[in-house]
Every structure is written in C-alpha cells, then in structure tokens.
C-alpha positions in Angstrom: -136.5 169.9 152.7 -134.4 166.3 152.5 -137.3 164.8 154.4 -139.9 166.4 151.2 -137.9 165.5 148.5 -136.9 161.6 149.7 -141.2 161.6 150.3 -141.2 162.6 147.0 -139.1 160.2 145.8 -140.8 157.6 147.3 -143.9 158.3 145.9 -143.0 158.7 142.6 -141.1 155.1 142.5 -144.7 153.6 144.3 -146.4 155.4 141.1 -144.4 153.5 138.7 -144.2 150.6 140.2 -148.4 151.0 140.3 -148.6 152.1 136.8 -146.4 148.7 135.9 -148.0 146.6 137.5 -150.9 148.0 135.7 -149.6 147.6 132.6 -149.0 143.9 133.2 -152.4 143.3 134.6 -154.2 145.1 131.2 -151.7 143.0 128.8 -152.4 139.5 130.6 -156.2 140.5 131.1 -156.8 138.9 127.8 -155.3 135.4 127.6 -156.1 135.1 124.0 -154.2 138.1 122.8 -151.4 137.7 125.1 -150.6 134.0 124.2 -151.1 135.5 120.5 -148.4 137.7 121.2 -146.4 134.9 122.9 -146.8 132.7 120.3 -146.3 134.8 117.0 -143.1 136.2 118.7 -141.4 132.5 120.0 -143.0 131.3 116.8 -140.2 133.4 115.0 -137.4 133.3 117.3 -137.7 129.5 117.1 -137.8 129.9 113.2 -134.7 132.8 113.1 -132.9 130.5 115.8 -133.1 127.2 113.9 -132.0 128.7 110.7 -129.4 130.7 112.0 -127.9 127.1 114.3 -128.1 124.9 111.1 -126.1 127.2 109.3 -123.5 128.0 112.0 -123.5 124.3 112.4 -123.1 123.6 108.7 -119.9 126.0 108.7 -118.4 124.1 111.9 -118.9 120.9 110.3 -117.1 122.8 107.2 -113.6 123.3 108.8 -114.0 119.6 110.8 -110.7 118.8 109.3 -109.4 121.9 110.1 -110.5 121.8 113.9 -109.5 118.1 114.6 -105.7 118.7 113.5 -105.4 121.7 115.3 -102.4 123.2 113.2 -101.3 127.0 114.2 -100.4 127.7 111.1 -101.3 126.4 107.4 -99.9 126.7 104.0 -101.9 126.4 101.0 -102.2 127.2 97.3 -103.8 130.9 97.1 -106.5 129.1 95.2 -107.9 127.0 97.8 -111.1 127.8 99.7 -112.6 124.9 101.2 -110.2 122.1 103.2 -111.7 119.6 100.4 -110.8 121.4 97.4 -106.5 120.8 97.9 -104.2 121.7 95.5 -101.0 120.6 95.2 -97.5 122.0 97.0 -94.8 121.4 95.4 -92.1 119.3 97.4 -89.7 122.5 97.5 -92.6 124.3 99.8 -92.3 122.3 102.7 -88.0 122.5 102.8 -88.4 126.5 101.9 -91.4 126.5 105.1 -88.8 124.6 107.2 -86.1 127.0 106.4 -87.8 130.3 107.7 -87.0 132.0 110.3 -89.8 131.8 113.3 -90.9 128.3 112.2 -90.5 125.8 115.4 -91.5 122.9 112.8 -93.4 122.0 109.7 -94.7 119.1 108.4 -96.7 117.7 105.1 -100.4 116.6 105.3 -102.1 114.7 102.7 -105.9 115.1 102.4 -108.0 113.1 99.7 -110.9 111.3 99.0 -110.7 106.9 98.0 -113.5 104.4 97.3 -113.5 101.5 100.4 -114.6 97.8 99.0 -116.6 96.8 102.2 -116.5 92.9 103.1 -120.5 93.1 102.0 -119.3 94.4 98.3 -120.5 97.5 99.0 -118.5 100.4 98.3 -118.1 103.7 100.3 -116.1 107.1 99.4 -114.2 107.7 102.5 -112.0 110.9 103.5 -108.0 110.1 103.7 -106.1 112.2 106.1 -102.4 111.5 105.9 -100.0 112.5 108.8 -96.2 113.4 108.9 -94.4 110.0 109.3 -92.3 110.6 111.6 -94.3 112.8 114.2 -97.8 112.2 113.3 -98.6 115.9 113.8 -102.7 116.5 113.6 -103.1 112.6 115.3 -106.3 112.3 116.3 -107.3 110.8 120.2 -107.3 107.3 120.4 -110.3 105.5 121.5 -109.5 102.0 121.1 -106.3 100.6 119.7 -102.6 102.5 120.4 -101.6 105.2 118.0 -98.6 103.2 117.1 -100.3 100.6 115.2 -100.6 103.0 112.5 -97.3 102.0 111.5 -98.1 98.7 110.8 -98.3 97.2 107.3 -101.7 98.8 105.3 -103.1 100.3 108.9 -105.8 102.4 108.7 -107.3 104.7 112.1 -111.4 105.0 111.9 -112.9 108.0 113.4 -115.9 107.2 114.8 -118.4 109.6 114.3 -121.6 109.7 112.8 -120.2 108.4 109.3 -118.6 105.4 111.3 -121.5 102.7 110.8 -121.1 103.8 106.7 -118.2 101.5 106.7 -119.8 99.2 108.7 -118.4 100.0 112.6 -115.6 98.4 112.5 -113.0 97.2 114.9 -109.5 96.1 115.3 -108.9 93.6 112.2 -111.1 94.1 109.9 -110.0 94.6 106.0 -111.1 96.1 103.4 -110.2 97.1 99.9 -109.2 100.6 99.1 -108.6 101.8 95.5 -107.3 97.9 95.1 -105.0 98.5 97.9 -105.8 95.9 101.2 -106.4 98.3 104.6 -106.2 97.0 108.1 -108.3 98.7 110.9 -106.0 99.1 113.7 -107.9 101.5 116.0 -110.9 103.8 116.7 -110.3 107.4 117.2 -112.4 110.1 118.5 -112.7 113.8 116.7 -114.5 116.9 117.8 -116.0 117.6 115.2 -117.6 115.3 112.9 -117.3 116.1 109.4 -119.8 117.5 106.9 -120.6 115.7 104.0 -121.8 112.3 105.2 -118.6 110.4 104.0 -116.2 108.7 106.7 -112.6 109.3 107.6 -109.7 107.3 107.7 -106.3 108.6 109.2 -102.7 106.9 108.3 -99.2 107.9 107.4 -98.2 110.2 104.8 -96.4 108.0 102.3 -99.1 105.3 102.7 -101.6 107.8 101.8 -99.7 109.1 98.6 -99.2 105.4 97.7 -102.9 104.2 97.9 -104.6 107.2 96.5 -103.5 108.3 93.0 -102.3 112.0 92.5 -101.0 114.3 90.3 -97.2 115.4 90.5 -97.3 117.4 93.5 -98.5 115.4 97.0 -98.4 117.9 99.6 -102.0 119.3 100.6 -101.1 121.0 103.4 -98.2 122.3 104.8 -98.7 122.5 108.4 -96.5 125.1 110.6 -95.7 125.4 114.2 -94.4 128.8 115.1 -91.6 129.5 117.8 -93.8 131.7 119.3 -97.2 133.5 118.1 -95.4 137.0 117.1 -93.3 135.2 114.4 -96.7 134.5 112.7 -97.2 137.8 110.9 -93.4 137.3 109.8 -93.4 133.5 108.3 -97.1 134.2 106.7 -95.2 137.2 104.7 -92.2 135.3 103.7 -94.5 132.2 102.5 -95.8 135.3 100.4 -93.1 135.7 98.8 -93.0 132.1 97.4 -96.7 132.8 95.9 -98.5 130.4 98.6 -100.6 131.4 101.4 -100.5 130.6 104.8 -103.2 131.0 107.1 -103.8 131.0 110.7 -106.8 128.1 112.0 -109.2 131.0 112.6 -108.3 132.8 109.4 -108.4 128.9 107.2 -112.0 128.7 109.2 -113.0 132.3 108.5 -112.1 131.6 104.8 -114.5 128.8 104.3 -117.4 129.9 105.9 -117.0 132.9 103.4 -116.9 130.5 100.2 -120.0 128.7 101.6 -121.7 131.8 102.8 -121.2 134.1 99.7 -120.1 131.6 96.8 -122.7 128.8 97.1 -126.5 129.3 97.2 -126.1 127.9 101.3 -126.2 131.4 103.1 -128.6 133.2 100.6 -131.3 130.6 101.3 -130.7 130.4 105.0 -130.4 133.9 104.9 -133.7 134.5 103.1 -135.6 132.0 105.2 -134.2 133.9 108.6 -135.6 137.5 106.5 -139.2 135.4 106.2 -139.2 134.3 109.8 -138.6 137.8 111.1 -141.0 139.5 108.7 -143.8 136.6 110.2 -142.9 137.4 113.8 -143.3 141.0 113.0 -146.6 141.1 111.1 -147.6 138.7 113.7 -146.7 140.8 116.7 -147.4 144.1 115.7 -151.0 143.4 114.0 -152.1 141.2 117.5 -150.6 144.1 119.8 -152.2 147.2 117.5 -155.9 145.2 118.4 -155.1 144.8 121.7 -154.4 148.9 122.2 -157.5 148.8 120.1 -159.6 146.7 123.0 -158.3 148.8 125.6 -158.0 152.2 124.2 -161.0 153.5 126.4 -158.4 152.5 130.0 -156.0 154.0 128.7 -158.1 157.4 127.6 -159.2 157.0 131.7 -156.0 157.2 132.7 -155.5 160.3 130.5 -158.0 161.8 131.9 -157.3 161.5 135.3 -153.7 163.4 135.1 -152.0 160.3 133.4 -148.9 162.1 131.6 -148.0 161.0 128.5 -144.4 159.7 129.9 -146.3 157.4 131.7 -148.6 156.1 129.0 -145.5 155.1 126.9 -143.6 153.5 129.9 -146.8 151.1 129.6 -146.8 150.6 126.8 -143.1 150.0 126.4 -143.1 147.6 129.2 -146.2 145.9 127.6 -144.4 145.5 124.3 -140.9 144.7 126.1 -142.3 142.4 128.5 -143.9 140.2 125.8 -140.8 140.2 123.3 -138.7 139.0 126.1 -141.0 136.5 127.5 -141.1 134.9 123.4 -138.0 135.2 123.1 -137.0 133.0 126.0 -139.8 130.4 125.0 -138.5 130.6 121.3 -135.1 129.7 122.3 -136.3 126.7 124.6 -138.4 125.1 122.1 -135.0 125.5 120.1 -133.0 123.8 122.1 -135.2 121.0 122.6 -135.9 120.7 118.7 -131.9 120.1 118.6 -131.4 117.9 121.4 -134.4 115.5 120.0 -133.3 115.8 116.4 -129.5 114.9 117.8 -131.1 112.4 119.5 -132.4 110.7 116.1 -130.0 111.9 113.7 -126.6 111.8 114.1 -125.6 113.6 110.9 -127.9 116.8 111.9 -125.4 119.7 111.8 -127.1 122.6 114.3 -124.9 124.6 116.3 -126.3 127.2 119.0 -123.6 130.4 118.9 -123.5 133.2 121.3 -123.9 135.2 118.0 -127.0 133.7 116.9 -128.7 134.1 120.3 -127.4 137.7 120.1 -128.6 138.2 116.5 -132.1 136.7 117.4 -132.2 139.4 120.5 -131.7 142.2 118.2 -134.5 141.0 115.9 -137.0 140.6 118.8 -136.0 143.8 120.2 -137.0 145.3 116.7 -140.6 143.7 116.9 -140.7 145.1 120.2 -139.8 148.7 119.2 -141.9 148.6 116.2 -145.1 147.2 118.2 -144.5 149.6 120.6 -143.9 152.7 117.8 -147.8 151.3 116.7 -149.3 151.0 120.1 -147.5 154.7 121.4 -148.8 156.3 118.9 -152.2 155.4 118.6 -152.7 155.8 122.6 -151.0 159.4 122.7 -154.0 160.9 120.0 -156.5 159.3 121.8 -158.5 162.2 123.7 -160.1 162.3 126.9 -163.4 163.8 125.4 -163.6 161.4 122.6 -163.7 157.9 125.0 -166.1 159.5 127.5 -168.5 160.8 125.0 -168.6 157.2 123.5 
C-alpha cells in the first residue's frame, strides 16, 4: 500500500512537472507574443518604478537637513511643515527645553536662506545652517579643513554636494560677500544627503548666523534635544506640549514633510497619476497580447481537454504562463531602472531618484495584479472551450 501511493506520488509530481514544462514550451513557442508580453509588462514596471524612485527621492532630498544633523529630538513651532519654512522660538523655549526632565542636552539651530556676492559678480542664494556655539551639535564631516576653523573671524564650512560648483568650488580662502557681510571658506564638508532645491549650503556658528542674515525678533529655528535615554521621549515631547510647541522625533519631522509634499502640493498627485497611467498601460498591454495568445492556441489546449486534461490542470498552465511572464518583466523592468538611474546619476548630479524597498514592493503588487487579471482572461476563455467544438473545426 506505501509502495502504491509513494508510485502514485511520483507520478503525479512527473505529470506536473510535464504539464509545466508544457506550458512553458506553448508560451515561448511564439517569440513575437512572448517578447510582447515581456516588453508591455517591463515597459510598465520601468514606468511605475521610475516614478515611484523620483518621488521617494524627492522626499529624501526633502528632509536633507534633517538627515545631515541627525538630532533625536526637534522642537518647532506647530506651524511648521517643511525644514525651510522656520518659524521663530522664542529665546525662553530653549531655557524651558533645557529645564525638563529627561533632556540630556539641547541646543539652538538657526536655518535660513542669504544671497552670496561671488568674486565673478554673480550672486547665488545659499542655505545658512547655524550650529550651537559652544558644541557644534549637527556638525557636519569634514572633508578638507579642521572643524575648528569655524571659529575663526567670518568662517564659513561648504558642503560639497551637487550645489557646490554653484558657488564656484571653492577652497580654503576664498571670500565672498554675504548679505554685505565678508565670509571666509575655511573647509569642505561632506553631507549624506544632498539637498533638494538646487541652492548650496553653508554651515557656521549660531551667533554668526543671526548676525549676517536679518531676522525677525525671535532667532531660534530649531530647538534641538538629546534625550537621557529613548523612553524619556514620549515624556519631554508632552511637556513641550504644554508650552504650545511641538517637538518631533527625526522619523516623525521626516514623516511630516513628505505628507506636506505628498498631499499639500500638486508633487504626489502628478506622480501619483502618472504611476496610475503606467499601470493601466502595462495592463491593457498584457492582458490584450496574452487573451490573443490563448486565442492562437486555443485548439492545444481543447486537445489536452480532450484527452482527460482536468481543468485543475488547464489553469495551473495557464497560471504559470501568466506568472512566469509577469515575473520575468518585472525583473527586466527593474534592471533597465536601475541602469536609467545609474546613467542619469552619472550626468546629472542634481537628479533626485531613490530606489526603496517599498517601491520595489509596490511595483510587485501591481505586476502581480496584471498577472492575475491576464490569467482571470486567459482561465476563463480556455475552461468553455469544448472538446467537440476544436475537433469539428
């Protein structure tokens, strides 16, 4: 009896494996079709991919400044929503912040935009980070040049990014004019993320900052807070509550832009619709090409139906057909993605594209509802096919 059923077994895995192989043979028979199929499907993966990558790479490029300082912990105005749109703290913010119980530290940071008077007489809006005096919290990493210099009379820190040739590349030394003030390169510094709208960034002390760059009554954009430990977070962002202000963790600050340019600018609705018109190609495209294909070879399949075929097996086909050929444009979609990038990295600096687990994940999801839906048309078109019908024809 054990000896019977393993047989049967056996014979029943060779069956399938027969029946894929097939399957495979029928679907690659014709090369046309197939590289249709191949093509309509990596045709819209690379579309949904690319869309998806420039927007996730928009919204990294979003929070640069918040990345690149790296603060636990930051206090704002309720009002704000992006890290360029600052609003005042009042002086009596950072003391109260200091006071609370939970905070290791806290420090002010200054962020603003300045016009730079270039040697050339050109001028070029530039992005003014100011750190704490005395510890330099949010420093950058120094490529050239020691971060001490940045003490020195009118010193400025260039990062260089992309932005860095805007003001010229330059190196220890050279001047310029900001807002009539005289600046002094003192160093390079290198950021991990470079920032989003094209415009350069200069670090240097807080009071310099303040001093340069005119501002209304209150200084303090940020707050910046180091807890004790990471339970006393929940507690010190509830007593900033209490003074009216916010304070935010670095993956809530991040999460709370990429809403204001997802849902309150015109950014995500476009990208959004153009990853909609990229799917709704990929499935027309698919789903049309496979429906003529089970067309082509409707009278194999009514054969095999009428040689004992079960229906079970008819739809594994034609489930692996459909499944075989998503997953096959789906992995040539996301190559001729990531090549797109690289190149386009290659030639532009300032190109913002960021592949995310979560759009590769997303695009999955989408091919695996072109497959389904191909496969829906193809099942049910070879399971009223009868016997009778192909032979008489």
């Amino acid at each position: 009896m054990l000896r019977l059923s393993v047989s049967v077994r056996c014979n029943d895995d060779d069956s399938m494996n027969g029946t894929l192989r097939l399957a495979y043979k029928l679907l690659v028979n014709d090369r046309a079709k197939f590289i249709t199929l191949l093509v309509g499907i990596g045709f819209s993966v690379f579309l949904m991919v690319m869309m998806l990558s420039m927007f996730a790479g928009v919204l990294n490029r979003a929070s640069a400044t918040v990345i690149n300082i790296g603060a636990k912990l930051w206090v704002m105005d309720p009002a704000v929503n992006t890290v360029a749109n600052t609003i005042g703290l009042p002086d009596y913010t950072l003391d109260a912040v200091r006071s609370m119980k939970g905070v290791k530290y806290a420090v002010p940071l200054f962020s603003g935009g300045a016009l730079v008077k270039l040697d050339n007489g050109t001028y070029q809006p530039v992005s003014v980070l100011g750190l704490d005096d005395s510890s330099l919290f949010g420093r950058p990493e120094m490529e050239a040049g020691h971060i001490e210099d940045i003490y020195a009379e009118s010193s400025f820190i260039v990062v260089h990014d992309s932005e860095y040739s805007k003001l010229g590349s330059p190196k220890a030394g050279t001047t310029f004019e900001l807002n009539d003030h005289r600046g002094v390169v003192v160093g390079t510094a290198a950021v991990s993320t470079n920032s989003l709208f094209g415009v350069p960034t200069l670090y240097t002390t807080y009071y310099r900052a303040i001093q340069y760059i005119p501002n209304p009554r209150f200084t303090i954009s940020y707050v910046l807070v180091e807890p004790k430990t990471t339970a006393d977070i929940p507690a010190i962002q509830k007593q900033v509550s209490t003074l009216g202000y916010l304070a935010l963790t670095r993956e809530g600050f991040e999460q709370r832009i990429s809403r204001f340019y997802m849902f309150q600018t015109g950014l995500g609705m476009n990208l959004l619709m153009m990853t909609a018109i990229s799917f709704i190609v990929g499935l027309s495209i698919s789903g049309q090409t496979f429906y003529t294909f089970i067309l082509e070879n409707i009278d194999k399949f009514g054969a095999l139906k009428a040689i004992g075929t079960t229906s079970k097996v008819l739809v594994s086909m034609i489930l692996f057909q459909a499944s075989f050929t998503a997953l096959t444009g789906y992995g040539l979609g996301i190559g001729f993605c990531a090549l797109a990038i690289t190149l386009a990295k290659m030639r532009l600096p300032d190109y913002a594209a960021l592949v995310t687990y979560q759009n590769l994940l997303l695009a999955l999801v989408m091919v695996i509802i072109i497959a389904a839906v191909s496969g829906y048309v193809g099942v049910r078109k070879v399971l009223r096919i009868e016997p009778f019908d192909i032979f008489r024809g």
